[in-house]
C-alpha positions as CSV (number, residue, x, y, z in Angstrom):
1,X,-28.0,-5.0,24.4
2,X,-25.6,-1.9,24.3
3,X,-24.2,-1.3,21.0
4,X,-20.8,0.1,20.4
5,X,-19.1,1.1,17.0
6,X,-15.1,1.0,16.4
7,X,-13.5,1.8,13.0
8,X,-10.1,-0.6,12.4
9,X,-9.4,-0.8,9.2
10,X,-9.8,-3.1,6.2
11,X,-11.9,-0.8,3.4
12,X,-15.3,-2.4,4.7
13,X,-14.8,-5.8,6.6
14,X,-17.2,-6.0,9.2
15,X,-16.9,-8.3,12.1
16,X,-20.0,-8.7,14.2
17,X,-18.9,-11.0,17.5
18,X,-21.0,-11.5,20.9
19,X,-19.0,-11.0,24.2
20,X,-19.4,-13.5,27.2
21,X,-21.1,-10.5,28.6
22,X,-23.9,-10.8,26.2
23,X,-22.9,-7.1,24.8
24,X,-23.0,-6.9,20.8
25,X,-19.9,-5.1,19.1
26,X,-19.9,-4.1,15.6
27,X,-16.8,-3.0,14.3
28,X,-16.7,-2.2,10.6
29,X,-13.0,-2.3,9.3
30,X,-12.9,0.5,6.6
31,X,-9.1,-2.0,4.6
32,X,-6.9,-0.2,5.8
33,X,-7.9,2.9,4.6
34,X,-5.8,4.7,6.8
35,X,-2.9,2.0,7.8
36,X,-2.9,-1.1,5.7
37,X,-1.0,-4.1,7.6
38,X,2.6,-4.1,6.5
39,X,4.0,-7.1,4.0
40,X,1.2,-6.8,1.7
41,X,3.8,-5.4,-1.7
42,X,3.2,-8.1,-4.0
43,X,6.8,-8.5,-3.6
44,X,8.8,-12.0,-3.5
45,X,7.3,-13.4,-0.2
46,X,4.5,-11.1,0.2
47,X,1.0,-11.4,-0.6
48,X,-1.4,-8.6,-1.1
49,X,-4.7,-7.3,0.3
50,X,-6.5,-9.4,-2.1
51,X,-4.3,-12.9,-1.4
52,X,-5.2,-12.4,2.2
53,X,-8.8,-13.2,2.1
54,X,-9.7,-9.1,2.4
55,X,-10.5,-7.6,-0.9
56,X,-11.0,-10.7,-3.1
57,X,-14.1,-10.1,-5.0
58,X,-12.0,-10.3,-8.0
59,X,-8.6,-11.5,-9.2
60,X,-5.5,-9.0,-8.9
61,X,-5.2,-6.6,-11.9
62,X,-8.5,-7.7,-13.2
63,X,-10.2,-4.1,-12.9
64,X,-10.6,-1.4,-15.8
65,X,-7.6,0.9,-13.9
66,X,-4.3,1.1,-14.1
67,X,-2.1,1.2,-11.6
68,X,1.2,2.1,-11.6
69,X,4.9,3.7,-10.7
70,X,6.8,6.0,-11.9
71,X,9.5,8.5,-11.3
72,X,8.5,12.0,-11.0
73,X,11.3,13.5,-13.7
74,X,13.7,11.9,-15.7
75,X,14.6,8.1,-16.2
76,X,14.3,5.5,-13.2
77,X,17.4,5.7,-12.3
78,X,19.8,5.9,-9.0
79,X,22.5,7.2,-7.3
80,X,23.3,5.5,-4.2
81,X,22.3,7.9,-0.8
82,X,20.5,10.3,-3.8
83,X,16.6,11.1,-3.0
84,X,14.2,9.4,-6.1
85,X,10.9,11.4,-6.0
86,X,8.4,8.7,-7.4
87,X,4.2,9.1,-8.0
88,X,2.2,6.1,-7.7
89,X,-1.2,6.3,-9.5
90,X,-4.4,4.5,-10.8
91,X,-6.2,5.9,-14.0
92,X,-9.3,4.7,-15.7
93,X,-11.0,3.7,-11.9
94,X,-14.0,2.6,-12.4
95,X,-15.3,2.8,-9.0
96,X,-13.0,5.8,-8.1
97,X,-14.4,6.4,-4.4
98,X,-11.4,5.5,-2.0
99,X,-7.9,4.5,-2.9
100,X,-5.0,3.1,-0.8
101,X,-1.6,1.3,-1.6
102,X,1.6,0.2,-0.2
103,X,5.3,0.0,-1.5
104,X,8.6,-1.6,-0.8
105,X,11.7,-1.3,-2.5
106,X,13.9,-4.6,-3.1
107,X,17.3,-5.2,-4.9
108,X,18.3,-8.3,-7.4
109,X,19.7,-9.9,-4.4
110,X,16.0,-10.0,-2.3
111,X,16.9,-7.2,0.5
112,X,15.0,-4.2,0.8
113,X,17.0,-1.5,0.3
114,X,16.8,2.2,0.8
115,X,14.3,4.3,3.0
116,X,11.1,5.8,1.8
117,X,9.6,9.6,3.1
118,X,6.4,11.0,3.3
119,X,5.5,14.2,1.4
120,X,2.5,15.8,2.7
121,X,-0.1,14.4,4.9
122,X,-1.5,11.7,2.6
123,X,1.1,9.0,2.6
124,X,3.2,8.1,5.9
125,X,6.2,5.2,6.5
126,X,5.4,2.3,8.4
127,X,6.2,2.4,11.7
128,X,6.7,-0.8,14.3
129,X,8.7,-2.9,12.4
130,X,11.4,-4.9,13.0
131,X,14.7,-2.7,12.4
132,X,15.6,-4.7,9.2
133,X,12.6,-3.4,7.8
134,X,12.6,0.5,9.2
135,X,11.8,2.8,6.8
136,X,11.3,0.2,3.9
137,X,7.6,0.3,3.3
138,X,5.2,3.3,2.5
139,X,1.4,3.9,2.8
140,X,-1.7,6.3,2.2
141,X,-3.0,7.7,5.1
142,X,-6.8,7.5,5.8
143,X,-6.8,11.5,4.2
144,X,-4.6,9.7,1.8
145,X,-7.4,7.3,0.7
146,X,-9.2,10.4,-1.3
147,X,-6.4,10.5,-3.7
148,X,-5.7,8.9,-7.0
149,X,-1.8,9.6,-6.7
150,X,0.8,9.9,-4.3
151,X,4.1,11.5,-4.6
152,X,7.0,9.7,-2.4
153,X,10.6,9.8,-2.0
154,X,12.6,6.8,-2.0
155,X,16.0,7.2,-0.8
156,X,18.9,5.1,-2.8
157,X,21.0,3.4,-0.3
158,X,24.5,3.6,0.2
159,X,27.5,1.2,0.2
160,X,25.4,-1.5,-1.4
161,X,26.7,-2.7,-4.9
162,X,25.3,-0.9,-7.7
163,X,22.6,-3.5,-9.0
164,X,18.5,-3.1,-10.0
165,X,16.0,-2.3,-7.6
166,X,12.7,-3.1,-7.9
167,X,9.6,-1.4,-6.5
168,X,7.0,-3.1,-5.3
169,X,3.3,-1.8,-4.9
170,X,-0.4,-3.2,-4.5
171,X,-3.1,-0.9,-4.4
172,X,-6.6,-1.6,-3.7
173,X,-9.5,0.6,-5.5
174,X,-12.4,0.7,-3.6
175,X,-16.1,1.4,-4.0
176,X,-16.6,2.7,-0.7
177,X,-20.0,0.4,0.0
178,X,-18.7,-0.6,4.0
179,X,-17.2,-4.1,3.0
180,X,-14.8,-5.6,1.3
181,X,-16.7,-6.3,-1.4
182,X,-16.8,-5.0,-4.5
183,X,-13.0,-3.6,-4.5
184,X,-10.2,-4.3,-6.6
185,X,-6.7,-5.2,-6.4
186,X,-3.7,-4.5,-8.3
187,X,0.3,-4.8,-8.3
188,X,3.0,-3.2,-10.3
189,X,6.3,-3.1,-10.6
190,X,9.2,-0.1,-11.5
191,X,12.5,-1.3,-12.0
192,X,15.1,1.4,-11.3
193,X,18.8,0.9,-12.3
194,X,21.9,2.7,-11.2
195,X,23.3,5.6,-12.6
């Protein structure tokens, strides 16, 4: 029986599956440690890598970190077509081997708004999505899932009415052990306001 390995993604899911050809392929799925799916925010509509069956050891938020986000400098505040530098974190890990997360950005009305961009190699935009959605969610990359913290820009956007804007993250701490087991799952919220 030949053997062959495949990393996907999905911080330690592994799927073992016989082809009609008899052939055994393991593929351990390491959660998206290097490109979770898209939708999985935590925001109004979305679920998060723990409500979709992958890391659900335990209930969201229920860990010993803290998750959160925050603007870089200053007050979280906007000006419309202005740049936002924001860090998204966990403290207090208590597994603290690999960490990943994902972020939208959605005004009082229920649109996402604004674009994100990567700084550095450890965070990327999602690509592939339908063009109401371009530029509207960010990520860690796989080198990205050795951080703690992520430093992002989120761009304000322009001609929209000046209301609140909420960011949207879940992150997902994980123990490293090749499953999903074991991991937890948080979700925060940063509520920036125009200038």
């Amino acid at each position: 029986m030949k053997v062959i390995k495949r990393s996907v993604f999905c911080f330690a899911l592994s799927i073992l599956s016989i082809v009609g050809t008899g052939s055994l392929f393991v593929a351990p799925l390491y959660a998206f440690s290097g490109n979770p799916p898209p939708y999985v925010t935590g925001a109004p509509g979305e679920g998060t890598c723990n409500a979709g069956g992958c890391h659900n050891s335990f209930s969201t938020n229920s860990g010993t970190a803290t998750f959160s986000i925050a603007p870089v400098k200053g007050k979280a505040v906007y000006t419309p077509g202005k740049t936002v530098k924001l860090k998204v974190a966990f403290n207090n890990s208590a597994i603290s081997h690999l960490h990943g997360f994902e972020m939208t950005a959605v005004d009082s009305n229920g649109n996402k708004v604004g674009t994100f961009k990567k700084i550095g190699s450890s965070t990327r935009v999602i690509s592939g999505l339908p063009k109401k959605d371009t530029g509207a969610y960010i990520e860690q990359t796989l080198k990205g899932s050795k951080n703690t913290f992520w430093i992002v820009k989120w761009t304000a956007p322009i001609g929209t009415p000046k209301i609140p804007v909420t960011l949207y993250a879940a992150g997902v701490d994980a123990n490293k052990n090749g499953n999903a087991t074991g991991d937890y799952v948080y979700t925060t919220t940063l509520v920036v306001n125009p200038k």
